[in-house]
N, C-alpha and C positions, 0 to 999 in steps of 0.2 A: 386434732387440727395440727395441721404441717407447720413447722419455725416460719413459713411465709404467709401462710393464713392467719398466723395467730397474730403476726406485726403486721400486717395490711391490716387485718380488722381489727385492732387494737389504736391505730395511726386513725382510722375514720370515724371509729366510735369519738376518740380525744378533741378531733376537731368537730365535734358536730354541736355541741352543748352552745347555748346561747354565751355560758361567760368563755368560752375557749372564740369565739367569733369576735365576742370586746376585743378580747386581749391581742386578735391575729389580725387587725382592723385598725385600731388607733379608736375605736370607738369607744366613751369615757362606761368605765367598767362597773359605775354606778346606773349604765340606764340598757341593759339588756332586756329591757321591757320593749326596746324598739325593736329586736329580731323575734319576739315572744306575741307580740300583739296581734291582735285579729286582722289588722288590718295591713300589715307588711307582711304575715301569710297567705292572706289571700293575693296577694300580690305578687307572690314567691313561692307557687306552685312544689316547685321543684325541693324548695326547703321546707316548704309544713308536711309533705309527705315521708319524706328523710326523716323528720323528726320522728314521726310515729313510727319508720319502719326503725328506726334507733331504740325507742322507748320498748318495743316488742320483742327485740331481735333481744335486748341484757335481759328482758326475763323469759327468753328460752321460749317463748310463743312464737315458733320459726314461721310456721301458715302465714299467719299474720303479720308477720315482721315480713315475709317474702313479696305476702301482695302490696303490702305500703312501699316498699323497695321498687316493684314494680309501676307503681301508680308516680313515683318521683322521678323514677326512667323513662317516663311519657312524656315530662317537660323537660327532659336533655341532662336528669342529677349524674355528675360522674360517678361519683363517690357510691350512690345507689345500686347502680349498675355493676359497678367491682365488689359489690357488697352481694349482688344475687351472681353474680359469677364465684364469690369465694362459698357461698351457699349450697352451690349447685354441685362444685368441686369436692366438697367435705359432705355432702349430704345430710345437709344443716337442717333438721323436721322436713325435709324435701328430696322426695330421689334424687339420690346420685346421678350426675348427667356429664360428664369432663366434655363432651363435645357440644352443648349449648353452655357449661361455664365457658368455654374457649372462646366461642364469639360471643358473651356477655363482657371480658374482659377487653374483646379485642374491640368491642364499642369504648366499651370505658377509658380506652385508650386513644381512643380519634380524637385527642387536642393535641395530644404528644405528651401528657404528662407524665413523668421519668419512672415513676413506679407501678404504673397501669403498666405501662410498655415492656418493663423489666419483668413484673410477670405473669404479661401476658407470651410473652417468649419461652419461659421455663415452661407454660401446661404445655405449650405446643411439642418442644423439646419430648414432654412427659408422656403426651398421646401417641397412641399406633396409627397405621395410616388410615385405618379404617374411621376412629375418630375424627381424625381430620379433615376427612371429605364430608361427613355427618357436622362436621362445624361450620366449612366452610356454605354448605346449601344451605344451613340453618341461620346463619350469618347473614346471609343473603336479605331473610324477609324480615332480621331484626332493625337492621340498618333503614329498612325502608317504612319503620314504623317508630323507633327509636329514636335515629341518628338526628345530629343535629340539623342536617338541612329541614326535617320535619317538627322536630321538639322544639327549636328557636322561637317558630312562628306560633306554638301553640304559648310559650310562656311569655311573648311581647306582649301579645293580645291580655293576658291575664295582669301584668302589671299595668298597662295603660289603664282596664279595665278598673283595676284596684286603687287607681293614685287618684280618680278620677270622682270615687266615691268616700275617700277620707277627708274629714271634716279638721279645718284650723280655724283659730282664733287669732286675733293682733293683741298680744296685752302689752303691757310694757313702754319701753323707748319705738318710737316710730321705728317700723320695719322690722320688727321681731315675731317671729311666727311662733305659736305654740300647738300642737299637734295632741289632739285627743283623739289616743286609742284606747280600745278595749284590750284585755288580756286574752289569755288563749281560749279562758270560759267561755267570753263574748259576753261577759257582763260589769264586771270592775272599770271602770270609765280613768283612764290618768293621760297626763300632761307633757308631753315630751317635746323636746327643743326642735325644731321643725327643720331647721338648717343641718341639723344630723342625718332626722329620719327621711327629708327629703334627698340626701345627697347623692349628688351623680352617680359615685360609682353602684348605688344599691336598686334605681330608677332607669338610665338610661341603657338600653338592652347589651352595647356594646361593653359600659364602662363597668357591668353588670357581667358579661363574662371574663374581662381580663380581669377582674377582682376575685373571681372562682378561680381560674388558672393560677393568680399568685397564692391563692388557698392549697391548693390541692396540688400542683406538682411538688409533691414529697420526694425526700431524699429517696434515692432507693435504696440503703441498706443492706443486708444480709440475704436473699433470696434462694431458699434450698425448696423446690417440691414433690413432695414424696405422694404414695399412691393415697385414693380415696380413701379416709378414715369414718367409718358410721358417727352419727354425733350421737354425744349423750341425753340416756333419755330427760326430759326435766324431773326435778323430784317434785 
């Protein structure tokens, strides 16, 4: 893997972890059961699929790690998407493709986030032109299945859907809500502060994605890319 694959997917793997989300959040680092619950991922399409293409992708089960990656690209994940673009580039358990990584990146890149863009510049820079007409057609029908004018609407739907079927309790001083979710089994039953797990910026679809943008535009760093590298095989 190229010095920029290895810090892009090293940068998205560090943010994706439920306590890396407390800590980038303000949200109190004792209750990451609220990003972890059954019922804030079914809510958050775009996150419970990430997680498992994360979970697959660190033990070298790329298949798999590529379709969950893809399945979180469906509800608009950036990060998922620069993650099968760095995939597709290095030939991560998946043929080699530098001109669908190119328009994977250059989705991943349609909010403006600084290091999607940074390099998604450098594979173009790196392809011949023949790649690039093969990106750009190919780009063409990702956009129209991926992109956000179409993923938005599928991942509103899923949170409305989701906020709609969690169950709270009043315990406590008048107007206190407390929030029982399941874990990610779907069977441990616990108790979370309801003014966390209901809060705007994680429920309302807008407040929902400038909370991702301040996630995820990472610094750009160091940016060198060199030609397709075969990945190692797992042991």
């Amino acid at each position: 893997m190229t010095p920029t694959n290895r810090w892009l997917a090293l940068m998205l793997l560090a943010g994706c972890t439920s306590t890396a989300l407390a800590a980038q959040t303000g949200l109190r680092e004792d209750n990451p059961q609220i990003f972890e619950s059954e019922g804030f991922l079914n809510g958050h399409q775009d996150m419970a699929w990430r997680n498992s293409g994360m979970f697959e992708y660190k033990r070298q089960r790329y298949a798999d790690a590529a379709r969950y990656f893809r399945d979180a690209a469906y509800f608009g994940d950036k990060p998922s998407q620069a993650m099968l673009a760095m995939m597709l580039w290095n030939g991560d358990g998946i043929d080699a493709d530098r001109a669908q990584a190119y328009a994977w990146i250059d989705l991943a890149a349609e909010r403006g986030y600084e290091s999607f863009v940074a390099t998604r510049e450098k594979f173009w820079a790196a392809m011949n032109e023949d790649e690039r007409s093969k990106a750009l057609e190919f780009g063409r029908g990702l956009y129209e299945k991926y992109g956000d004018e179409h993923a938005n609407k599928r991942l509103e739907f899923e949170m409305e859907r989701s906020k709609r079927q969690i169950t709270g309790s009043r315990l406590g001083r008048p107007g206190t809500l407390v929030v029982n979710v399941r874990g990610p089994d779907g069977r441990r039953l616990r108790s979370v502060d309801g003014s966390l797990f209901y809060s705007a910026k994680y429920w309302k679809p807008e407040n929902y994605r400038a909370w991702q943008d301040q996630r995820w535009d990472l610094p750009e760093g160091k940016v060198e890319v060199g030609p397709v590298q075969p990945a190692a095989e797992p042991e």
